[in-house]
N, C-alpha and C positions, 0 to 999 in steps of 0.2 A: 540384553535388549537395549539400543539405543535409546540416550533419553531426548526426548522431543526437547528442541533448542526454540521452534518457532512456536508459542503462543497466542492464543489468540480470546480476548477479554473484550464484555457488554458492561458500558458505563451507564447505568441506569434508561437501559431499552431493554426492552424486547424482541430480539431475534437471531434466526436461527441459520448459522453459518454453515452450510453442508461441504460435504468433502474437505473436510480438513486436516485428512493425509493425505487427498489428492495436491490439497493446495500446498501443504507444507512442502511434497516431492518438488513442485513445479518451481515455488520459491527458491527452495535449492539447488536445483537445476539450473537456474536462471544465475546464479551468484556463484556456484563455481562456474559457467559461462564467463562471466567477467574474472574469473580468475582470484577471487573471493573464498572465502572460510564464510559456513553456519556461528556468528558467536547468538548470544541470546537478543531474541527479535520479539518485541508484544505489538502484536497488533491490535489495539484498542478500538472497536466501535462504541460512537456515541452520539448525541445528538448535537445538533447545532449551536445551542445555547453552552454547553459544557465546552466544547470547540471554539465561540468565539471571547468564552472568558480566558482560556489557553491563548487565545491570539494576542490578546490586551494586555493579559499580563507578560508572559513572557517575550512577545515579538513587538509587542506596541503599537500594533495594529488592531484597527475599529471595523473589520470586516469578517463576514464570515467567508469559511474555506472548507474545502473540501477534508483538505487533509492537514496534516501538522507532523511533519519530522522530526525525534531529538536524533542524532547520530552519538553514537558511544562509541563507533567502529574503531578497531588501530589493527596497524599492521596487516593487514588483510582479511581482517576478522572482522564482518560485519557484525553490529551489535547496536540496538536501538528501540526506539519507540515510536510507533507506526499507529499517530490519533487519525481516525475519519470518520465523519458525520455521516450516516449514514441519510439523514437527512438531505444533505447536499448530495449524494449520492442519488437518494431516489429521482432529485428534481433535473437533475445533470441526465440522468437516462432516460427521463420526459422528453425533455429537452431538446435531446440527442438520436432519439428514437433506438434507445438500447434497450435492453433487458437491466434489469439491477443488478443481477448476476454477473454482466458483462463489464457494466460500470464499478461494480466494486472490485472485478478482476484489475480492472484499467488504472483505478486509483492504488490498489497495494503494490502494486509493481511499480504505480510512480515512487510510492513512497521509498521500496526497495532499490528502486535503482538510485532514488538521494542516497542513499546509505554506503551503496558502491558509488558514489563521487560524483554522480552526472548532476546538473544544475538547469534551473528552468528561468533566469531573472534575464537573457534576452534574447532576443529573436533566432540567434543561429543554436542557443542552448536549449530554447523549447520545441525546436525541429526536429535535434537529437534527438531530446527526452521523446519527444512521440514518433519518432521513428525506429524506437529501442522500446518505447509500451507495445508498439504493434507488433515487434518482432518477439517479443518473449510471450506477447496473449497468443500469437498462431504457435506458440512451441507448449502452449500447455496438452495434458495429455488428454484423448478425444472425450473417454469419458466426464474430466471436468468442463470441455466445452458445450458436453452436449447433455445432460443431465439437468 
């Protein structure tokens, strides 16, 4: 039996991540797409306040975020750590008029395609990055979009 590379950990919340062998397929799917190796990937939700002590201290940034990338990856071997507030999440899909479901698809694949290289700091990088969110969420499989 393979062992599950992709992880997925609650930093003092409450809630309940479904499909997560649907999710782990799709993530992987997505990253041999780019031509990418599974190495080990945690995806961490948490709240806001644990997130933006993570921003402060490690990136020296006074704001809060959605998400927070370490990349470990080498050689073609994605491998990293994948924080997101679920918090920001929920308020982002108010927001937005999403589902949560939807927006926290939207956020892990951002955080996943940092990992495989892509960048969002300016205007022709954050086009990419959501022109590559929108194409690997229409590639997830029907049952994780539609459940």
């Amino acid at each position: 039996m393979p062992q599950n590379k992709i992880h997925f950990f609650l930093e003092g919340i409450n809630y309940r991540i479904d499909n997560k062998g649907l999710i782990r397929q799709w993530l992987t799917k997505s990253i041999s797409t780019e031509n990418k190796r599974v190495g080990e990937i945690n995806i961490i939700l948490c709240e806001d306040d644990y997130l933006h002590k993570m921003n402060l201290g490690f990136l020296d940034h006074d704001t809060l975020t959605d998400i927070i990338t370490f990349d470990n990856s080498s050689e073609g071997v994605i491998s990293g750590d994948v924080f997101i507030s679920i918090t920001r999440v929920k308020e982002n899909a108010n927001t937005y008029s999403e589902t949560i479901k939807e927006e926290l698809h939207r956020v892990t694949i951002h955080g996943i395609l940092h990992l495989c290289g892509y960048g969002d700091k300016t205007e022709t990088e954050k086009e990419l990055m959501t022109s590559m969110e929108n194409y690997y969420l229409a590639e997830r499989p029907y049952k994780l979009m539609h459940s």
